[in-house]
LODREN-527424 format. One record per residue: residue number from 1; x, y, z of N, C-alpha, C, CB in turn. Coordinates in steps of 0.001 Angstrom, whole numbers, plus 500000, padded with zeros to 6 digits. Atoms other than C-alpha are relative to their C-alpha. Glycine has a CB too. Layout:
REM LODREN-527424
<rec NUM, <X, Y, Z>, <X, Y, Z>, <X, Y, Z>, <X, Y, Z>>
...
This chain:
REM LODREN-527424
<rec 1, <500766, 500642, 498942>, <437463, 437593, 689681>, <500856, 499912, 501258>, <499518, 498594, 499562>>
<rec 2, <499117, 500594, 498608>, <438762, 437392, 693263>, <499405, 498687, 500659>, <499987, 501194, 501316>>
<rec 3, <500513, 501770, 499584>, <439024, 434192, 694719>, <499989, 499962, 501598>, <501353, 498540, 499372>>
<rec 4, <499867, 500400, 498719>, <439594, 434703, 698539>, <499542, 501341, 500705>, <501489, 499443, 500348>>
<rec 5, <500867, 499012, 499661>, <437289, 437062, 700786>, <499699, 499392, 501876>, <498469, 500002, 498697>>
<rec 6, <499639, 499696, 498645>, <437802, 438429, 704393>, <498654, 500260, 500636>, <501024, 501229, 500131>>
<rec 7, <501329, 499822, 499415>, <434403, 438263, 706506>, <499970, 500182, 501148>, <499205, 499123, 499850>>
<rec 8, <500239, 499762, 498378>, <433610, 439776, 709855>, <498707, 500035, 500480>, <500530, 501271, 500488>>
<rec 9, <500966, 499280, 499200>, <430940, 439935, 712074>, <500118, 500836, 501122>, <499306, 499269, 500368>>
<rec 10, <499499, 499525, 498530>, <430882, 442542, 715249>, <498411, 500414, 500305>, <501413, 501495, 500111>>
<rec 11, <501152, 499483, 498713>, <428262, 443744, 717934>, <500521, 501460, 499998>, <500159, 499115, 501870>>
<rec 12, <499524, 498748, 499810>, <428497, 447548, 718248>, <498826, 500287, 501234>, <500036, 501029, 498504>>
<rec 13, <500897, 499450, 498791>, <427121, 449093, 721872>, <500241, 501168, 500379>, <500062, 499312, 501170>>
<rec 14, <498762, 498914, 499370>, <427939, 452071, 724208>, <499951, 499296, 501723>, <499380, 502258, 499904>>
<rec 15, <499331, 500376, 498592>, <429846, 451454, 727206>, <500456, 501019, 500536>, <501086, 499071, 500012>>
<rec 16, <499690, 498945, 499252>, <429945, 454442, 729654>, <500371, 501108, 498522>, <501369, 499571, 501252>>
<rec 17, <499986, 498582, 500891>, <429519, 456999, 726743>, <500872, 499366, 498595>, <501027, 501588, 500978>>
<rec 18, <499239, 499940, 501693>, <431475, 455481, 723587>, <499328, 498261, 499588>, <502525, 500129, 500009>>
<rec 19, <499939, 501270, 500809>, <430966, 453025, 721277>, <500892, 499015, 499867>, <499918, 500226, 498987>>
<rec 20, <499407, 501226, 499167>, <432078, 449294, 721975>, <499928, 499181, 498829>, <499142, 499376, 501441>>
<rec 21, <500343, 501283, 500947>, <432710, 447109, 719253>, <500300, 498342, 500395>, <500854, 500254, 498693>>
<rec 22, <499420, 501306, 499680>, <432862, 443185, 720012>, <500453, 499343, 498946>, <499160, 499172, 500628>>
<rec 23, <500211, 501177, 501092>, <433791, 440564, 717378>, <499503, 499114, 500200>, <500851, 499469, 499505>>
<rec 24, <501085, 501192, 499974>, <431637, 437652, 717038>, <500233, 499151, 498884>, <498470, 500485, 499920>>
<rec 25, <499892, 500922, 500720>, <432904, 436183, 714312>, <501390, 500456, 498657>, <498396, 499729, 499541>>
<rec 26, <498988, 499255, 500969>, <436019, 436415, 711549>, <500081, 498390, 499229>, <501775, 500886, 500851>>
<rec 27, <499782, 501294, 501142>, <436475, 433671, 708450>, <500356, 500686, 498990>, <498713, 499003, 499542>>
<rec 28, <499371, 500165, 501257>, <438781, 433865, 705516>, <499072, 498626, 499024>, <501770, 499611, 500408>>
<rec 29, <500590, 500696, 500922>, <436709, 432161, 702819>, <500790, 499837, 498538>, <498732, 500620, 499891>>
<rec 30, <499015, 499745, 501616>, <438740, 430808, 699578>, <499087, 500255, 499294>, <500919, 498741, 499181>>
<rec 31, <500786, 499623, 501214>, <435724, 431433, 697539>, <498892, 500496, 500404>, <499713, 498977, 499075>>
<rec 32, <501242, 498895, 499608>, <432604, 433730, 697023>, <498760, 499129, 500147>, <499671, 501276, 498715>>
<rec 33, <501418, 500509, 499720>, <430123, 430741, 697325>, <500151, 499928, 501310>, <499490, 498642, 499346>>
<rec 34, <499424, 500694, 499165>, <431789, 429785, 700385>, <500165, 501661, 501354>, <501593, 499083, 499118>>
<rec 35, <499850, 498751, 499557>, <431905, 433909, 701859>, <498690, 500300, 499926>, <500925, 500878, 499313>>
<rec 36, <501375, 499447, 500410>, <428053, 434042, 700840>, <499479, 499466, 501081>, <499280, 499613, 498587>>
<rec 37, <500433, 500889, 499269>, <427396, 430898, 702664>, <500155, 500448, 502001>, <500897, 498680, 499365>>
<rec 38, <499587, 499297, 498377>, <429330, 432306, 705914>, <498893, 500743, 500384>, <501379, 501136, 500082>>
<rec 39, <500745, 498998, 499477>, <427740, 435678, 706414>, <498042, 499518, 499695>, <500666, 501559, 499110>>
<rec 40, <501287, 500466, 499696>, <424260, 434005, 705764>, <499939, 499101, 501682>, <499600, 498970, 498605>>
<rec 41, <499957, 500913, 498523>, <425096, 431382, 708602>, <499992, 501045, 501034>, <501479, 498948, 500257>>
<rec 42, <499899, 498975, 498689>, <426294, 434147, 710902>, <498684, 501253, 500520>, <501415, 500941, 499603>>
<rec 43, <500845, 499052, 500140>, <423284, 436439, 710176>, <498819, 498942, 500871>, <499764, 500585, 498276>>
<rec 44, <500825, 501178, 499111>, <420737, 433047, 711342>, <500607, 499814, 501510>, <500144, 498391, 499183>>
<rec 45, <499285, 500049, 499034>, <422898, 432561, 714142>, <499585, 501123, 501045>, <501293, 500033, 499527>>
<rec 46, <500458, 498914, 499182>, <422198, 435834, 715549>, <498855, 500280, 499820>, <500607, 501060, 499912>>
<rec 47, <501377, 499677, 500165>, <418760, 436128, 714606>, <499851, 498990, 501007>, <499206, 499909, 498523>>
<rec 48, <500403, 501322, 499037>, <418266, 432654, 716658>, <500599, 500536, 501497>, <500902, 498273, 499403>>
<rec 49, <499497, 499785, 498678>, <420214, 433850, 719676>, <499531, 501261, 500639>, <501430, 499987, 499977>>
<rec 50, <500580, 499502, 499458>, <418591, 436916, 719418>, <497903, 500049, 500348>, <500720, 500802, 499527>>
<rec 51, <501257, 500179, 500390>, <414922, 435579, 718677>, <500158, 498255, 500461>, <499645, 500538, 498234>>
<rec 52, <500054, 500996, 499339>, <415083, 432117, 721023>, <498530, 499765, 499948>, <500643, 500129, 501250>>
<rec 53, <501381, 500691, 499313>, <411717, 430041, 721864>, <500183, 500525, 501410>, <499894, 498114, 499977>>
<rec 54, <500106, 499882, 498335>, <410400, 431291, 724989>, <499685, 498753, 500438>, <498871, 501019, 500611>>
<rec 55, <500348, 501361, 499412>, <408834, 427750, 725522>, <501190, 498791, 500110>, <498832, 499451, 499085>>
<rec 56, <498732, 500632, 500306>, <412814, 426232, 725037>, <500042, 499665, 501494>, <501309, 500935, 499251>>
<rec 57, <499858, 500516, 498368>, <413193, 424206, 728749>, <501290, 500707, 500482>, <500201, 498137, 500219>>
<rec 58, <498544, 499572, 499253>, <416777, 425869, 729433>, <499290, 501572, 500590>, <501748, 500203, 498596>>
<rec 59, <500679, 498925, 500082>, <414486, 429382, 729408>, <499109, 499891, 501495>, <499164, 500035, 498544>>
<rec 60, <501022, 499953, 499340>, <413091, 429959, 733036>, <498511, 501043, 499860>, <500629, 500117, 501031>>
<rec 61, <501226, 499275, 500321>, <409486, 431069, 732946>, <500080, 501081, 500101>, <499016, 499770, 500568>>
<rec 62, <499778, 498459, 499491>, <409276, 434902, 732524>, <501047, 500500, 500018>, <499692, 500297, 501154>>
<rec 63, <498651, 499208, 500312>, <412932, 435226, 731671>, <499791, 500629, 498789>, <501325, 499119, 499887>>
<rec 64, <499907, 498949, 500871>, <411855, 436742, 727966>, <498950, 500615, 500160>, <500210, 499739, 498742>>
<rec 65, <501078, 499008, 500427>, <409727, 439204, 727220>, <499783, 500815, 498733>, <500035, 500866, 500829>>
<rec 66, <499910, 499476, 501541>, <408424, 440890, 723844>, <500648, 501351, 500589>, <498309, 500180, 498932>>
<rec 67, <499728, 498182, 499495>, <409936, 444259, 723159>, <499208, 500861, 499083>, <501808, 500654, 499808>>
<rec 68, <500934, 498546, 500034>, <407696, 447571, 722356>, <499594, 499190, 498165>, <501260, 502256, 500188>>
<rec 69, <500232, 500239, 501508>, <406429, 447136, 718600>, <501089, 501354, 499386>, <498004, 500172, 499508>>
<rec 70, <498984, 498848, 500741>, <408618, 450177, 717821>, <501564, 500038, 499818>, <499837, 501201, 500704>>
<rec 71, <498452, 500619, 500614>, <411767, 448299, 718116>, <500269, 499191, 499022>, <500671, 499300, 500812>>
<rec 72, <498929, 500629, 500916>, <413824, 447381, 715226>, <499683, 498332, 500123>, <501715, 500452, 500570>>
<rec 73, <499987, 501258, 500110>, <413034, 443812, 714609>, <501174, 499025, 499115>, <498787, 499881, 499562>>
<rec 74, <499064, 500185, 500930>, <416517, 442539, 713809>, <500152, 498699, 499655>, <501117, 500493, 500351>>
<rec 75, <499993, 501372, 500355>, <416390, 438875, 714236>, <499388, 499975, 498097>, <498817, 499100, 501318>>
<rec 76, <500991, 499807, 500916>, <413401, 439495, 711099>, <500400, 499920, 498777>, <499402, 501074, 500139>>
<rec 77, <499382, 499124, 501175>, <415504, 442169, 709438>, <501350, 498777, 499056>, <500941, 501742, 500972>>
<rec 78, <498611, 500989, 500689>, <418673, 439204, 708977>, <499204, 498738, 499648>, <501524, 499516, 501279>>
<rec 79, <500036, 500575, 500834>, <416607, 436451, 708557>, <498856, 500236, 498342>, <499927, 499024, 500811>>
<rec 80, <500415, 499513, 501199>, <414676, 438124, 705536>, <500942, 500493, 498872>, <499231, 500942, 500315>>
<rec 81, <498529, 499297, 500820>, <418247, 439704, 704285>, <500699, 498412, 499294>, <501506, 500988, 501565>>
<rec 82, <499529, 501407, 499711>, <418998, 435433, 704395>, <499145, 499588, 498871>, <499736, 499258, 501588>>
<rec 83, <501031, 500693, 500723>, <416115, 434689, 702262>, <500085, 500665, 499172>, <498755, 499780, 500402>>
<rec 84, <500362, 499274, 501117>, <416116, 437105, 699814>, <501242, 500051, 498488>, <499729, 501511, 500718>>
<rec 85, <499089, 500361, 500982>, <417882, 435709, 696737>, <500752, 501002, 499023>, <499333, 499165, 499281>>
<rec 86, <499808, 499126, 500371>, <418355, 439132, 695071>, <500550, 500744, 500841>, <499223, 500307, 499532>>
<rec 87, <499020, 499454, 499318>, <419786, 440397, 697947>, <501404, 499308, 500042>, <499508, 500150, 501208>>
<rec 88, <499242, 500820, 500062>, <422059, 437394, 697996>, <501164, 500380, 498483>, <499062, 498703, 500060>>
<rec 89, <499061, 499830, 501593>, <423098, 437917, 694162>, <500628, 501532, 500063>, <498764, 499887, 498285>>
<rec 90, <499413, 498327, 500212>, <423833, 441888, 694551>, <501154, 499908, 500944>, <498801, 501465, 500525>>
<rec 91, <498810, 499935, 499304>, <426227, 441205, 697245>, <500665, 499001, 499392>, <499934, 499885, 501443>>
<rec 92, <499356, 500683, 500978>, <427658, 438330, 695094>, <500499, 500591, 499195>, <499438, 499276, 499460>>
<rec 93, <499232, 499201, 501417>, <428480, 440863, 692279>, <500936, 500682, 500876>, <498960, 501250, 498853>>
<rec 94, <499199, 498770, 499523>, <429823, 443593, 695002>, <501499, 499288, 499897>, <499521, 500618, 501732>>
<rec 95, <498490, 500282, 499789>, <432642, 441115, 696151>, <500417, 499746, 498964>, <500431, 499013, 500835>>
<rec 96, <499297, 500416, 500838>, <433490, 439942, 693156>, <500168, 500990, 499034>, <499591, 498914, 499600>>
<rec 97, <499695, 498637, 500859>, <433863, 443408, 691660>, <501309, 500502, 500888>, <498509, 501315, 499981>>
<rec 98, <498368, 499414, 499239>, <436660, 443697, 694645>, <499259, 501106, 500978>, <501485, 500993, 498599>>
<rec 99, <500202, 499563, 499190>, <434222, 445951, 696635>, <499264, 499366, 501016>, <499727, 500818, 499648>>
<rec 100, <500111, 500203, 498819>, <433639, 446207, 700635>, <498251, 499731, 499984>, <500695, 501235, 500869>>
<rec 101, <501625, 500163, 499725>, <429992, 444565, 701359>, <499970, 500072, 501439>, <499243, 498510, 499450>>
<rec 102, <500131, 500177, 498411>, <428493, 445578, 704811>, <498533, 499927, 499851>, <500635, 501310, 501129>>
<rec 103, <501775, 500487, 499867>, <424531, 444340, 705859>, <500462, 500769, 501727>, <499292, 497484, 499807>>
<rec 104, <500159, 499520, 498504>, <423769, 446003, 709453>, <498673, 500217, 500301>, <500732, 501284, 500335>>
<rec 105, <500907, 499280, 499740>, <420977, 446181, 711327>, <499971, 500314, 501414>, <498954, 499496, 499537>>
<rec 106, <500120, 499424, 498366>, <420188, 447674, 715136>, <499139, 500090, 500335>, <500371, 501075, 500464>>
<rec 107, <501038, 499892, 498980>, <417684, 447799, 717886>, <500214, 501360, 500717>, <500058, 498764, 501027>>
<rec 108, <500188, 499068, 498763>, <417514, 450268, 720697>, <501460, 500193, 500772>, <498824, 499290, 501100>>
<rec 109, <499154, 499905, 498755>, <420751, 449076, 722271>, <501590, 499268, 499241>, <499133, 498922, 501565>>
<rec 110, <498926, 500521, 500697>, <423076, 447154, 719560>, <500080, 500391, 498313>, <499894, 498469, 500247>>
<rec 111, <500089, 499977, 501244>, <423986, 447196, 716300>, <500705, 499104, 499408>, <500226, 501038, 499577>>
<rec 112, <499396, 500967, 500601>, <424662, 444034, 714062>, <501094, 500242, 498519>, <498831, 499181, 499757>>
<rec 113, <499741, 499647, 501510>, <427223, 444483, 711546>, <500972, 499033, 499217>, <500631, 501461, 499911>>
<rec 114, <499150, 500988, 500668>, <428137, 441607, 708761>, <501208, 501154, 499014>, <498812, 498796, 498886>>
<rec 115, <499580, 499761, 501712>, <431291, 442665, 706118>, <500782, 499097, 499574>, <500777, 501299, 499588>>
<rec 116, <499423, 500653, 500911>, <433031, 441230, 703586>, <500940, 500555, 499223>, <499230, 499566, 499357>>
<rec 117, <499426, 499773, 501156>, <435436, 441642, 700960>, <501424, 499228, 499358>, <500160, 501291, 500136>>
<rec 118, <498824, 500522, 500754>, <438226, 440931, 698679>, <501108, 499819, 501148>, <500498, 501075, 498738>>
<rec 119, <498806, 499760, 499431>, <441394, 439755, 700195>, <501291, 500510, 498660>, <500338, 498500, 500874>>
<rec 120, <499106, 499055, 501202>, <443020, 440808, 696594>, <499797, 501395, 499982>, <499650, 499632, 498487>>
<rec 121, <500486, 498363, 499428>, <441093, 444067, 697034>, <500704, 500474, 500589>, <498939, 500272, 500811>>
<rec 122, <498924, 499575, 498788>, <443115, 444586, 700186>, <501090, 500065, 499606>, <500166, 499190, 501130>>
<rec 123, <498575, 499831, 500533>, <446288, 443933, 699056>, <500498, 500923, 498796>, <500371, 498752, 499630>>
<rec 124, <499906, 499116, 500584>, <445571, 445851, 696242>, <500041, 501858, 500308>, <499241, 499529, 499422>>
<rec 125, <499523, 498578, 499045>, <445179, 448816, 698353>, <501052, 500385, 500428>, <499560, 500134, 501076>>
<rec 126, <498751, 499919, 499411>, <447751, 448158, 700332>, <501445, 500412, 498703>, <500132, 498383, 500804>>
<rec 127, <498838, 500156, 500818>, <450242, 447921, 697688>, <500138, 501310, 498977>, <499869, 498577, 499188>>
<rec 128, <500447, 499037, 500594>, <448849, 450817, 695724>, <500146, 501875, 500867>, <498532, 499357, 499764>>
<rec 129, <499221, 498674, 499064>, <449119, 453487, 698873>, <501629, 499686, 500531>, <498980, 500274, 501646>>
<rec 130, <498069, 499936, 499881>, <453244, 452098, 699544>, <500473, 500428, 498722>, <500918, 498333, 500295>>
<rec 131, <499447, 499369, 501295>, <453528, 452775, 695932>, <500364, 501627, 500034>, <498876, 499764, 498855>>
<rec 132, <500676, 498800, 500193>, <452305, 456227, 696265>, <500436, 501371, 501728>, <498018, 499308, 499800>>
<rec 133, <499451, 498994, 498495>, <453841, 456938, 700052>, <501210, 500939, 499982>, <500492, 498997, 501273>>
<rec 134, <499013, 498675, 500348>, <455797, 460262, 699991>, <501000, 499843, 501065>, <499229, 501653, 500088>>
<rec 135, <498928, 500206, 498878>, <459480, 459429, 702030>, <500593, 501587, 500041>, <501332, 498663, 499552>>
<rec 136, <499666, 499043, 499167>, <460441, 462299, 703895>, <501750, 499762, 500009>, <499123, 499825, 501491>>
Protein backbone atom coordinates (compact mmCIF):
# COMPACT_ATOMS: atom_id res chain seq x y z
CA UNK A 1 0.00 0.00 0.00
CA UNK A 2 1.46 3.50 -0.43
CA UNK A 3 0.77 5.87 2.08
CA UNK A 4 1.80 9.36 0.70
CA UNK A 5 0.60 10.73 -2.86
CA UNK A 6 1.84 13.75 -4.97
CA UNK A 7 -1.23 15.74 -6.60
CA UNK A 8 -1.19 18.45 -9.21
CA UNK A 9 -3.46 20.46 -10.91
CA UNK A 10 -2.38 22.68 -14.19
CA UNK A 11 -4.22 24.81 -16.95
CA UNK A 12 -2.71 23.95 -20.36
CA UNK A 13 -3.19 26.90 -23.27
CA UNK A 14 -1.24 28.23 -26.34
CA UNK A 15 0.61 31.31 -26.03
CA UNK A 16 1.90 32.73 -29.38
CA UNK A 17 2.09 29.17 -30.95
CA UNK A 18 3.16 26.67 -28.00
CA UNK A 19 1.68 25.21 -25.30
CA UNK A 20 1.55 27.04 -21.80
CA UNK A 21 1.19 25.13 -18.83
CA UNK A 22 0.10 27.06 -15.50
CA UNK A 23 -0.12 25.37 -12.06
CA UNK A 24 -3.14 25.90 -10.10
CA UNK A 25 -2.66 23.78 -7.55
CA UNK A 26 0.11 21.14 -5.88
CA UNK A 27 -0.63 19.04 -2.37
CA UNK A 28 1.35 16.24 -0.89
CA UNK A 29 -1.39 14.15 0.72
CA UNK A 30 -0.20 11.52 3.58
CA UNK A 31 -3.01 9.33 2.59
CA UNK A 32 -5.22 8.06 -0.37
CA UNK A 33 -8.52 9.21 1.37
CA UNK A 34 -7.01 12.45 1.88
CA UNK A 35 -5.41 12.60 -2.19
CA UNK A 36 -9.07 11.50 -3.32
CA UNK A 37 -10.58 14.19 -1.28
CA UNK A 38 -8.02 16.89 -2.83
CA UNK A 39 -8.35 16.30 -6.53
CA UNK A 40 -12.23 16.12 -6.03
CA UNK A 41 -12.07 19.64 -4.24
CA UNK A 42 -9.84 21.01 -6.98
CA UNK A 43 -11.97 19.55 -9.84
CA UNK A 44 -15.39 21.65 -8.02
CA UNK A 45 -13.28 24.51 -7.68
CA UNK A 46 -12.73 24.83 -11.25
CA UNK A 47 -15.95 23.77 -12.41
CA UNK A 48 -17.39 26.77 -10.08
CA UNK A 49 -14.91 29.32 -11.37
CA UNK A 50 -15.44 28.10 -14.59
CA UNK A 51 -19.39 27.73 -14.42
CA UNK A 52 -20.19 31.02 -11.97
CA UNK A 53 -23.97 32.38 -11.51
CA UNK A 54 -24.53 34.95 -14.00
CA UNK A 55 -27.12 36.50 -11.53
CA UNK A 56 -23.93 36.59 -8.67
CA UNK A 57 -23.92 40.75 -7.83
CA UNK A 58 -19.95 40.97 -8.29
CA UNK A 59 -20.94 39.83 -12.20
CA UNK A 60 -21.75 43.07 -14.26
CA UNK A 61 -24.78 42.57 -16.45
CA UNK A 62 -23.75 40.99 -19.82
CA UNK A 63 -20.28 40.16 -18.62
CA UNK A 64 -21.10 36.15 -19.24
CA UNK A 65 -22.35 34.64 -21.95
CA UNK A 66 -23.31 30.88 -22.90
CA UNK A 67 -20.83 29.23 -25.19
CA UNK A 68 -21.91 27.40 -28.68
CA UNK A 69 -23.56 23.94 -27.61
CA UNK A 70 -20.56 22.31 -29.35
CA UNK A 71 -18.20 23.23 -26.69
CA UNK A 72 -16.82 20.81 -24.32
CA UNK A 73 -18.79 21.30 -21.22
CA UNK A 74 -16.01 21.00 -18.66
CA UNK A 75 -17.30 22.52 -15.56
CA UNK A 76 -20.17 19.28 -16.21
CA UNK A 77 -17.45 16.93 -17.39
CA UNK A 78 -15.49 17.47 -13.53
CA UNK A 79 -18.38 17.86 -11.65
CA UNK A 80 -19.90 14.43 -12.91
CA UNK A 81 -16.12 12.84 -12.73
CA UNK A 82 -16.82 14.27 -8.70
CA UNK A 83 -19.96 12.40 -8.39
CA UNK A 84 -19.37 9.33 -9.82
CA UNK A 85 -18.43 6.87 -7.07
CA UNK A 86 -16.99 4.25 -9.47
CA UNK A 87 -14.99 6.63 -10.96
CA UNK A 88 -13.84 7.64 -7.52
CA UNK A 89 -13.02 3.85 -6.50
CA UNK A 90 -10.98 3.03 -9.91
CA UNK A 91 -8.72 5.85 -9.28
CA UNK A 92 -8.51 4.71 -5.59
CA UNK A 93 -7.14 1.28 -6.75
CA UNK A 94 -4.75 3.06 -9.53
CA UNK A 95 -2.82 4.98 -6.69
CA UNK A 96 -2.66 2.50 -4.47
CA UNK A 97 -1.29 0.03 -7.00
CA UNK A 98 1.68 2.84 -7.19
CA UNK A 99 0.31 3.99 -10.61
CA UNK A 100 0.18 7.71 -12.22
CA UNK A 101 -3.73 8.82 -12.21
CA UNK A 102 -4.51 11.76 -14.64
CA UNK A 103 -8.55 13.05 -15.20
CA UNK A 104 -8.41 15.95 -18.00
CA UNK A 105 -10.82 17.62 -19.66
CA UNK A 106 -10.74 20.77 -22.39
CA UNK A 107 -12.82 23.30 -24.16
CA UNK A 108 -11.93 25.21 -27.25
CA UNK A 109 -9.15 27.15 -25.55
CA UNK A 110 -7.83 25.20 -22.24
CA UNK A 111 -7.23 22.11 -21.01
CA UNK A 112 -7.83 20.96 -17.30
CA UNK A 113 -5.49 18.48 -16.08
CA UNK A 114 -5.82 16.73 -12.38
CA UNK A 115 -2.73 13.96 -11.47
CA UNK A 116 -1.78 12.03 -8.85
CA UNK A 117 0.39 9.45 -7.63
CA UNK A 118 2.58 7.56 -5.37
CA UNK A 119 5.30 9.43 -3.69
CA UNK A 120 6.87 5.72 -3.01
CA UNK A 121 6.18 5.10 -6.71
CA UNK A 122 8.52 7.98 -7.41
CA UNK A 123 11.19 7.18 -5.42
CA UNK A 124 10.91 3.90 -6.54
CA UNK A 125 11.70 4.99 -9.95
CA UNK A 126 14.07 7.13 -9.07
CA UNK A 127 16.11 4.74 -7.23
CA UNK A 128 15.59 1.95 -9.71
CA UNK A 129 16.99 4.14 -12.93
CA UNK A 130 20.47 5.29 -10.48
CA UNK A 131 20.65 1.65 -9.92
CA UNK A 132 20.67 0.89 -13.52
CA UNK A 133 22.67 4.31 -14.75
CA UNK A 134 25.60 3.28 -17.03
CA UNK A 135 28.96 5.55 -15.63
CA UNK A 136 30.97 6.47 -18.42
Amino acid sequence: MHDEFLCHVTGYGSCDGRRIGVPLGTYRAPTLALALWWLRDRASWIADRLDPLPEAPHYPAGALVPVADTVLDVPAVLRVWCADMAQQELVADELAAGRLVRIAASDDTTEYELLAESVDALRMQRMASALFTPVA
